[in-house]
C-alpha positions in Angstrom: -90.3 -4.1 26.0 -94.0 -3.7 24.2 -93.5 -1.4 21.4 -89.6 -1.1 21.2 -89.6 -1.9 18.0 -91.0 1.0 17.0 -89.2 3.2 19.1 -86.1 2.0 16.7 -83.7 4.4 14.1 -84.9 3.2 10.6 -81.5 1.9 10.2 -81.9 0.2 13.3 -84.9 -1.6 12.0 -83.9 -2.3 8.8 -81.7 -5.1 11.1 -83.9 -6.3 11.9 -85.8 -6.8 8.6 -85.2 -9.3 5.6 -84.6 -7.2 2.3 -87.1 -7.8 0.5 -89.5 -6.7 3.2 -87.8 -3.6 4.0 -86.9 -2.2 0.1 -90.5 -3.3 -0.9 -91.9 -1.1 1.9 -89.6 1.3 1.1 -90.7 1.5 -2.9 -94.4 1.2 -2.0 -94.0 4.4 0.4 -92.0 6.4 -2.7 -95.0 5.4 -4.5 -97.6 7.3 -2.6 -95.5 10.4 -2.1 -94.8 10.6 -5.6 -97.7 10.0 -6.9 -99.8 12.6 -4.3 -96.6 15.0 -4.7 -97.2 15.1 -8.7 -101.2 15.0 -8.7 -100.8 17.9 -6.2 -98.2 20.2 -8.2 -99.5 19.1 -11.7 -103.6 19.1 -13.4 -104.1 15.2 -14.2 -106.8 13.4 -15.3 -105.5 10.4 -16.4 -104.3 7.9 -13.7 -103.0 5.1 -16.3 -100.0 7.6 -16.8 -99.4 9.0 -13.3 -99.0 4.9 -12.5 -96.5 4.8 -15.9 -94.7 8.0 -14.6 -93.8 7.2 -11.2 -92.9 3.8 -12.0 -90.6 5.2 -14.2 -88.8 7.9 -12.4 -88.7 4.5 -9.6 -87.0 2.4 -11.8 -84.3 5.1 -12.7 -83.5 6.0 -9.3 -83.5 1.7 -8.5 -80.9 1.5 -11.3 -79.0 4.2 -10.6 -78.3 3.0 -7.1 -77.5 -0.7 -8.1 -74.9 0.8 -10.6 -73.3 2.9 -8.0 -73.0 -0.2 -5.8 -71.7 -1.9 -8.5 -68.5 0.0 -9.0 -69.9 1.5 -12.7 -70.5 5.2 -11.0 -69.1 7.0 -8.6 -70.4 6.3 -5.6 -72.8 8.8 -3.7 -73.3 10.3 -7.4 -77.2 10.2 -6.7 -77.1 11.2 -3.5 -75.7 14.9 -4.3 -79.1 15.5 -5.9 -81.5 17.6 -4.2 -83.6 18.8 -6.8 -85.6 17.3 -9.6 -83.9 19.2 -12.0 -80.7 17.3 -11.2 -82.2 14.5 -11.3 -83.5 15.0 -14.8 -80.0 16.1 -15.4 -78.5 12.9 -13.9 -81.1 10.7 -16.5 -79.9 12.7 -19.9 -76.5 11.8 -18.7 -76.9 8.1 -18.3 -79.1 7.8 -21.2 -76.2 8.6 -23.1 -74.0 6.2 -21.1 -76.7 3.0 -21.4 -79.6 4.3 -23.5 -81.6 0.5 -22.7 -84.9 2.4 -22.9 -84.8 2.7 -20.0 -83.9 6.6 -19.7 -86.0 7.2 -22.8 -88.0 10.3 -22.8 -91.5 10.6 -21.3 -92.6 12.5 -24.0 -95.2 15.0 -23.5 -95.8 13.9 -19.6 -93.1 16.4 -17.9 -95.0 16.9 -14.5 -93.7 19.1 -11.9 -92.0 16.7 -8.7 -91.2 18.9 -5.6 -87.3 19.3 -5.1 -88.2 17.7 -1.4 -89.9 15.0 -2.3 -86.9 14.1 -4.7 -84.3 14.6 -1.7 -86.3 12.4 0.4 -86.4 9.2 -1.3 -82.5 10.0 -2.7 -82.1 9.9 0.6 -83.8 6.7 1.6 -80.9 4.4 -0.4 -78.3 5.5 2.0 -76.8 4.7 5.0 -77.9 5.1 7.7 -81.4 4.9 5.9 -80.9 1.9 4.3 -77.9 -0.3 5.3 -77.9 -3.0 2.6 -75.7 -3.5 -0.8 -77.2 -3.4 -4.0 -74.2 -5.3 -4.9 -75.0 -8.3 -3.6 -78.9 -8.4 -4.0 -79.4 -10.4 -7.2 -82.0 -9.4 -9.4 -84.9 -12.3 -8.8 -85.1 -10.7 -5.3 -85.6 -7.6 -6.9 -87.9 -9.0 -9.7 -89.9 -10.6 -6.9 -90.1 -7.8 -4.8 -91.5 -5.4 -7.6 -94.3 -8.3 -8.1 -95.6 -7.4 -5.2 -95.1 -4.0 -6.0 -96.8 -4.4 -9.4 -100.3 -5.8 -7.5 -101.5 -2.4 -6.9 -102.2 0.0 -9.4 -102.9 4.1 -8.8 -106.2 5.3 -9.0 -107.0 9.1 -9.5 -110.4 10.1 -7.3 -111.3 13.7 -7.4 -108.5 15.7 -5.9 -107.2 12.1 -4.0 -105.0 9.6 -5.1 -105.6 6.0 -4.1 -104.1 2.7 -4.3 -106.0 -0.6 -5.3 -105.6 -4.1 -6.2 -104.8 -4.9 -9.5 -107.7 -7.4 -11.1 -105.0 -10.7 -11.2 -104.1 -9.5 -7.7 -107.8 -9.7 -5.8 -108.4 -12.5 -8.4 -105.6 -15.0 -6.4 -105.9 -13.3 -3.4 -102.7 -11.4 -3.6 -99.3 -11.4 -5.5 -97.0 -14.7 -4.6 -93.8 -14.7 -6.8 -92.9 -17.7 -7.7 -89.6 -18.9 -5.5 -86.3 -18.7 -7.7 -85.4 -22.4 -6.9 -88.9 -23.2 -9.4 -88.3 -21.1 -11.8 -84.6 -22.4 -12.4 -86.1 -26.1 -12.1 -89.1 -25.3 -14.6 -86.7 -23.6 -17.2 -84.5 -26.4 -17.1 -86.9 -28.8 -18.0 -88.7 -26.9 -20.5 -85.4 -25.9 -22.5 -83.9 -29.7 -22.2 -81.2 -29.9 -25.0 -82.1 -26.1 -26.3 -78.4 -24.1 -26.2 -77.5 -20.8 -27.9 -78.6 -19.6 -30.7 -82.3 -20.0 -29.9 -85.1 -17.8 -29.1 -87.4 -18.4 -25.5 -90.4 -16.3 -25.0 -92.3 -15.9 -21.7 -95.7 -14.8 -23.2 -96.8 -13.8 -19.7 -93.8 -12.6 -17.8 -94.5 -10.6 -15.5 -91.4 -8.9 -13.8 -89.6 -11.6 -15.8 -88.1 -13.9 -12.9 -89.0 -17.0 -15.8 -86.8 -15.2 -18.4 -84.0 -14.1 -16.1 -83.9 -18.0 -15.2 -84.0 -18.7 -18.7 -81.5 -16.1 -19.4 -78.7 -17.5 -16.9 -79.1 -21.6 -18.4 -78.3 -20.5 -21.7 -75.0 -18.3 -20.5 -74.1 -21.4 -18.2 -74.9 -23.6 -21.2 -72.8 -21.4 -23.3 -70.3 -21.1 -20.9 -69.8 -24.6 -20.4 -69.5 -25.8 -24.3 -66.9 -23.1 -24.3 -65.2 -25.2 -21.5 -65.7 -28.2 -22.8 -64.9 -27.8 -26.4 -68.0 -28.9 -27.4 -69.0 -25.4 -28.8 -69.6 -24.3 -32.1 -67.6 -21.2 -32.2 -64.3 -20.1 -30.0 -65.6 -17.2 -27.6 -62.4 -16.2 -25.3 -63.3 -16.3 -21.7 -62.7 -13.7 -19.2 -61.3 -14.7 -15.6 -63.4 -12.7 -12.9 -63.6 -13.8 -8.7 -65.6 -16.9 -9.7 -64.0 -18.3 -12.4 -63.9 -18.3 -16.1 -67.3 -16.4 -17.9 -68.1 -15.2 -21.0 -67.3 -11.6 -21.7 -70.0 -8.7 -22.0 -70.4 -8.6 -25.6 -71.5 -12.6 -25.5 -74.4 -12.0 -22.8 -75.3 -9.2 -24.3 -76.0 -10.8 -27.5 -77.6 -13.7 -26.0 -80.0 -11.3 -24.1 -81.0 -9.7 -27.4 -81.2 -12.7 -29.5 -82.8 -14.7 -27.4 -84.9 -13.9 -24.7 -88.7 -12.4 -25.5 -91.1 -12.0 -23.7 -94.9 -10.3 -23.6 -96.6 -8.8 -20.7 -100.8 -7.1 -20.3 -99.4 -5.1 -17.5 -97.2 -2.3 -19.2 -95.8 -1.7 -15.9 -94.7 -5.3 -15.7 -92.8 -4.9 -19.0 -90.8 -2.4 -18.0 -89.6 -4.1 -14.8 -88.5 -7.0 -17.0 -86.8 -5.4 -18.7 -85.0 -3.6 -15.9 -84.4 -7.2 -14.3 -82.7 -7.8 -17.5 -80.5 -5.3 -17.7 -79.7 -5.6 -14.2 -78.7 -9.0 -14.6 -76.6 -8.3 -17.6 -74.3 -6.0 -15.6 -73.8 -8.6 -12.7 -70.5 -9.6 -12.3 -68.6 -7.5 -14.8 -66.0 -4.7 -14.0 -65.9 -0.9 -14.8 -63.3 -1.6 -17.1 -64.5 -4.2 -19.1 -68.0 -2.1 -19.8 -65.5 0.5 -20.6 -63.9 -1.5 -23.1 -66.4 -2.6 -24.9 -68.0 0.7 -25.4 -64.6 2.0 -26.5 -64.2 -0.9 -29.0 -67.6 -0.6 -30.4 -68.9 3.0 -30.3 -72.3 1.0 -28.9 -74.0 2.5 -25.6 -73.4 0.0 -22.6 -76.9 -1.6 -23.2 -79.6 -2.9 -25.8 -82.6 -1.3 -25.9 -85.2 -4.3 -25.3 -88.2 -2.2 -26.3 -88.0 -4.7 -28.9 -87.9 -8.2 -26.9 -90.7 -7.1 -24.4 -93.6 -6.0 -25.4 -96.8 -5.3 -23.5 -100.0 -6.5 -24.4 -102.8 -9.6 -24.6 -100.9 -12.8 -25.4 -104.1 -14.6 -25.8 -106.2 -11.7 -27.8 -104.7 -10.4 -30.9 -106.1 -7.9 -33.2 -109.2 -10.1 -34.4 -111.1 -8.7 -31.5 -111.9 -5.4 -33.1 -113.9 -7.7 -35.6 -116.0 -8.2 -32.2 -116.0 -5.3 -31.3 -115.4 -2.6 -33.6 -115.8 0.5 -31.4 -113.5 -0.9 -29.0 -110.7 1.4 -30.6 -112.7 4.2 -29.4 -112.5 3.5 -25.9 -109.1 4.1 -23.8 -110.5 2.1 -21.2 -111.4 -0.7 -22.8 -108.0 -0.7 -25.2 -106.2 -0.6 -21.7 -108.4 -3.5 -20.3 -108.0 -6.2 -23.8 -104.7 -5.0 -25.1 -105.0 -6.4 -28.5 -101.6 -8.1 -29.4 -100.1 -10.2 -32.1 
């Protein structure tokens, strides 16, 4: 019947939906009502950090969720929060568990969310809300959903807050993430007969689908010298559902060691680098993260403040010899992004 779709339970027509399309509606709408929740309950004037600041608070809650699906939280631990002091509560806590950076304090930005906004979108990663697995959604699909994401930006006008195409994103007519089956065949042809230890840098990585492809050939490579005997140290194996793999510690290193990566779009850097850490944890048990944490008094996860970075791959700091009042201006540091 004309418009029975619409007439549907949101868990009815999240059925009906791929994935991708549902949770990227879903982030886009927690988007808006955080960001006209804050600018109402808080005196802004700066737009660039309301973007950074609901971005982040996203990417926590994201994270949060996949871990619970996942097996390394109790699950449902999110959804007991109603209040954005519990959340804030829930963050300290697993800042001390992973402390990637990615629970890193905001600093001096400690605006005001309204207790129902929090509830709501808590909320919206349930059933009957939302009746997919985190489990089993690999993180290119969530890279490549947040690409999308990452085309708008959030602009402050007057008491309103509006959303707008980034400049790349009107420039090409929209954001098209490139399919994972490219990215896997690119990477294997650019790093033909590179192996572990090396070091790969994505100069302009975006959400980082290039270096999460990069990422996984130099585990498999590792993996399979370890299998062959052709390696050049003795790494023992752990046996999971799939087969043999290397163990945390060994991914973990070759995450931090190897893989770099530079982005203009700050907000783009920090997905990365959630992509990254997301795709460190797939596959391994509650008990081996224990373990390892037990054994070496390390938090679960590297910080990768240090392996991506945001800023102008192609302008480095020469450009204030150009431009010498350019440091003065906010705007027009956001814009270039000097970088070496």
């Amino acid at each position: 019947m004309e418009g029975s779709l619409r007439a549907l339970r949101p868990s009815e027509a999240a059925q009906h939906e791929p994935f991708d399309a549902f949770f990227l509606s879903q982030i886009r709408n927690w988007r808006a009502t955080l960001a006209k929740d804050i600018a109402r309950n808080n005196p802004i004037d700066d737009d660039n950090a309301l973007d950074l600041f609901t971005q982040a608070l996203i990417d926590r809650i994201v994270f949060l969720r996949v871990c619970e699906d996942r097996g390394f939280a109790t699950y449902t631990t999110l959804s007991k929060v109603k209040t954005y002091k519990q959340l804030k509560k829930l963050f300290k806590d697993a800042d001390a568990i992973y402390d990637s950076g990615l629970f890193q304090d905001m600093g001096d930005v400690d605006w005001l969310v309204s207790d129902e906004t929090v509830a709501s979108i808590v909320g919206q990663l349930y059933y009957p809300v939302s009746p997919y697995s985190f489990n089993v959604v690999p993180p290119h699909i969530i890279g490549q959903i947040y690409e999308q994401f990452l085309g708008e930006h959030i602009l402050l006008h007057g008491d309103m807050v509006i959303f707008a195409q980034t400049i790349d994103a009107a420039d090409s007519d929209g954001v098209v993430p490139t399919p994972k089956e490219i990215t896997d065949a690119i990477v294997a042809n650019t790093l033909q007969g590179l192996e572990y230890p090396c070091r790969v840098a994505d100069i302009c990585c975006g959400s980082g689908n290039f270096l999460l492809s990069a990422y996984e050939q130099l585990v498999s490579l590792d993996l399979d010298g370890q299998l062959n005997g052709t390696s050049h140290c003795f790494i023992e194996l752990v046996e999971r559902a799939s087969g043999p793999d290397l163990p945390f510690w060994r991914k973990r290193e070759i995450l931090t060691q190897a893989i770099f990566g530079v982005d203009i779009n700050p907000l783009a850097a920090e997905v990365a680098k959630l992509n990254l850490v997301l795709k460190l944890l797939e596959d391994c048990t509650k008990e081996e993260l224990d373990e390892y944490r037990e054994e070496t008094g390390k938090t679960l996860l590297p910080d990768l403040s240090g392996n991506i970075k945001c800023g102008n791959s192609l302008v480095g700091y020469s450009y204030y010899d150009f431009d010498p009042d350019g440091a003065s201006s906010i705007k027009r540091l956001r814009d270039v992004r000097p970088f070496e």
